[in-house]
Backbone bond lengths (Angstrom), bond angles and torsions (degrees), N, CA, C in turn:
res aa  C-N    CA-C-N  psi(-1)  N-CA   C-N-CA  omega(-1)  CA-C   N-CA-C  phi
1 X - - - 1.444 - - 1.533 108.71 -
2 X 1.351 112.10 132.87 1.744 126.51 179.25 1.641 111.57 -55.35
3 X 1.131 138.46 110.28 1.398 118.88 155.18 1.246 126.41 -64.45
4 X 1.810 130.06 115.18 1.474 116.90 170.22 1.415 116.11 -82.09
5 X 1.476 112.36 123.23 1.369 114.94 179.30 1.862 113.26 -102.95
6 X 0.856 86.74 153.25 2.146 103.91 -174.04 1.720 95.54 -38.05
7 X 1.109 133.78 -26.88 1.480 133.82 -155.36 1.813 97.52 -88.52
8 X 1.799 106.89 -46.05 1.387 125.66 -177.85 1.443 103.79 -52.56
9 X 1.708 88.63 -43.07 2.050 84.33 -161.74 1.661 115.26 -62.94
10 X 2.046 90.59 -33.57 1.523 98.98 -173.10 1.305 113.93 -65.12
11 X 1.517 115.37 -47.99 1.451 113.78 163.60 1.571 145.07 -21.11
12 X 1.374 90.93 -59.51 1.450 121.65 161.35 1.517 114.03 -61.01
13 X 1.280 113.11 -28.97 1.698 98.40 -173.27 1.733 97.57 -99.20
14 X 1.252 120.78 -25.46 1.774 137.16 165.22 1.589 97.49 -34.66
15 X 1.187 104.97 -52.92 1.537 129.40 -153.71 1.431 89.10 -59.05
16 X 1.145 107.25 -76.74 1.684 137.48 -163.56 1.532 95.86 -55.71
17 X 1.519 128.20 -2.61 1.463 96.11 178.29 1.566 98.11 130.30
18 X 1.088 124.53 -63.37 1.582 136.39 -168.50 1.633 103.21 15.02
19 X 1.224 90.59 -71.79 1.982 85.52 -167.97 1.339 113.31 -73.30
20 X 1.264 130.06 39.90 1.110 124.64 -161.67 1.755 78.77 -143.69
21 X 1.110 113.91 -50.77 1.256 112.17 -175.14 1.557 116.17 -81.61
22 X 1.239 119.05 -22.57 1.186 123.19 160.62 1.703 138.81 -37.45
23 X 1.550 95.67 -45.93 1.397 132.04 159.88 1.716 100.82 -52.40
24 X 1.552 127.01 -31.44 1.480 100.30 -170.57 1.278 110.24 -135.72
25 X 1.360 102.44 3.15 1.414 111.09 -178.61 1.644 131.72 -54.32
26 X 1.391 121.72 -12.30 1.123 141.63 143.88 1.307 115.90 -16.93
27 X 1.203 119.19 -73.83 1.563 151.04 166.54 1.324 134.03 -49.10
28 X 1.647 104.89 -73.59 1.382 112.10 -170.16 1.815 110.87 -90.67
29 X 1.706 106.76 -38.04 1.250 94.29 -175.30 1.318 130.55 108.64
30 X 1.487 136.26 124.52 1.547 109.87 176.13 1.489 115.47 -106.31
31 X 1.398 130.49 161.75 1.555 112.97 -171.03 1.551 87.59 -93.87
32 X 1.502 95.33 139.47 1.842 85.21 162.99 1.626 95.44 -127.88
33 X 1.686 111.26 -162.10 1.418 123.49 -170.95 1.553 88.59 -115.82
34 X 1.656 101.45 145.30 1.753 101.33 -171.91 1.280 105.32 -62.61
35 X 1.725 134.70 -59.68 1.357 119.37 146.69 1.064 124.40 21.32
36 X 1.172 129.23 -76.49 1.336 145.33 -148.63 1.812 118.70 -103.00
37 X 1.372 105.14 -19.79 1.483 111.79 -161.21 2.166 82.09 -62.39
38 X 1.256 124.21 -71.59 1.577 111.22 -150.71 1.514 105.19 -47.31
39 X 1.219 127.87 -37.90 1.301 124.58 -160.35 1.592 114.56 -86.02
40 X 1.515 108.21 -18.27 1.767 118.38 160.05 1.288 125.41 -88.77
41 X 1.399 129.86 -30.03 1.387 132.00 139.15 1.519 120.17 -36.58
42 X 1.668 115.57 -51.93 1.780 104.23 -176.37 1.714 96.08 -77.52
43 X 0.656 123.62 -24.10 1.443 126.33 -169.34 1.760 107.07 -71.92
44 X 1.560 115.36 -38.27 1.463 101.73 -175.23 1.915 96.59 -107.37
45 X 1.550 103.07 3.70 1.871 93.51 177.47 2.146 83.39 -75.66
46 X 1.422 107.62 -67.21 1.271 94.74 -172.31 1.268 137.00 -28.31
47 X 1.008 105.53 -61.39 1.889 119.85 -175.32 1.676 108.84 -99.07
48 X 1.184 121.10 32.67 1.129 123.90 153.74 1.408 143.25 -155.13
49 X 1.756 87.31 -9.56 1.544 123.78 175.95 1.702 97.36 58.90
50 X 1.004 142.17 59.17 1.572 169.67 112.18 1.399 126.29 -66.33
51 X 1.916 121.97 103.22 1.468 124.10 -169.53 2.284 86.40 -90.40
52 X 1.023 94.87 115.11 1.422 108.70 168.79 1.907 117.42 -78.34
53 X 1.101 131.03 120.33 1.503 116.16 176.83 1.627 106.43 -141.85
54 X 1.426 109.12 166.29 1.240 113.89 -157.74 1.978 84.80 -81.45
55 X 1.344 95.92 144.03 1.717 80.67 157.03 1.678 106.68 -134.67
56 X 1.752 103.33 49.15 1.774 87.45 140.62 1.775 103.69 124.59
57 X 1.491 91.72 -28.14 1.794 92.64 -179.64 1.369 125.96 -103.65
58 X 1.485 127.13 133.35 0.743 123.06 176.32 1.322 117.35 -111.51
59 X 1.206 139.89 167.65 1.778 161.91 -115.35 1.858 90.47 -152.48
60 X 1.279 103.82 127.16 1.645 96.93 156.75 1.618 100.18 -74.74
61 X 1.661 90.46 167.77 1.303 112.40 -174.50 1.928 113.17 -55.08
62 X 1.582 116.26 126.81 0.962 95.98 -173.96 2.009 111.58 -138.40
63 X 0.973 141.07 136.02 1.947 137.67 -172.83 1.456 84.36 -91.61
64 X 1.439 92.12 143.76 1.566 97.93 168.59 1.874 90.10 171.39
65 X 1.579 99.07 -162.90 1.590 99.58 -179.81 1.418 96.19 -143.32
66 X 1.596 116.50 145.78 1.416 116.59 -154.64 2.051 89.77 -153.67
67 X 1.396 95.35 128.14 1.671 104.89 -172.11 1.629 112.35 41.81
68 X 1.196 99.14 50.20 1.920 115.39 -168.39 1.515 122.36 63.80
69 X 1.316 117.42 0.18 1.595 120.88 -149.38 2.079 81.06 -98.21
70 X 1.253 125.24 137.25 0.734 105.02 139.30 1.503 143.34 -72.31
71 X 1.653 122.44 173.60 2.079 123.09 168.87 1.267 114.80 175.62
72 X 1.106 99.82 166.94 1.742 121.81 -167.34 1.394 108.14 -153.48
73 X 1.791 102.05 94.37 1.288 124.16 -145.83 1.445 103.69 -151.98
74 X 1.410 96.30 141.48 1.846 80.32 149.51 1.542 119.25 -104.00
75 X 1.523 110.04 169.78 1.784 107.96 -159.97 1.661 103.96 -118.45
76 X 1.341 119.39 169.60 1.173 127.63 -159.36 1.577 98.27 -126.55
77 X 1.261 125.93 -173.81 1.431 138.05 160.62 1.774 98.79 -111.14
78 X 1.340 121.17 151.48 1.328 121.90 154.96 1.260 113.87 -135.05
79 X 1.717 107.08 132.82 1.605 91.64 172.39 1.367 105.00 -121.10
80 X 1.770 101.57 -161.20 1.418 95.06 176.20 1.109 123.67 -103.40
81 X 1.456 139.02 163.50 1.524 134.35 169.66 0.988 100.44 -111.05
């Protein structure tokens, strides 16, 4: 079994756009998987000095694979403060 480490996830979200979304994230928000929201919040407060928080929506339940990790979750919005 693969270990995902904090560097993989960042990679993966680099990949996906990050600084691009960074610029608007204020606003629009990224969807994440509930799973996943504590460990992508410390991950973009660290390396970007950005407090990420849910503001309110939730996702029906959904399987899929998200920053390589697989889940079967429901997902949130996070933005920034």
């Amino acid at each position: 079994m693969k270990t995902i480490t904090d560097a993989s996830i960042l990679n993966d979200l680099e990949y996906r756009g990050i600084d691009a979304f960074l610029s608007e994230m204020m606003n629009a928000g990224i969807v994440v998987p509930q799973c996943f929201v504590q460990r992508v919040t410390a991950i973009v407060e660290e390396n970007y000095g950005i407090d990420l928080v849910p503001n309110g929506d939730v996702f029906a339940k959904q399987e899929g694979n998200y920053c390589l990790m697989p889940y079967n979750d429901t997902s949130v919005t996070l933005v920034g403060q």
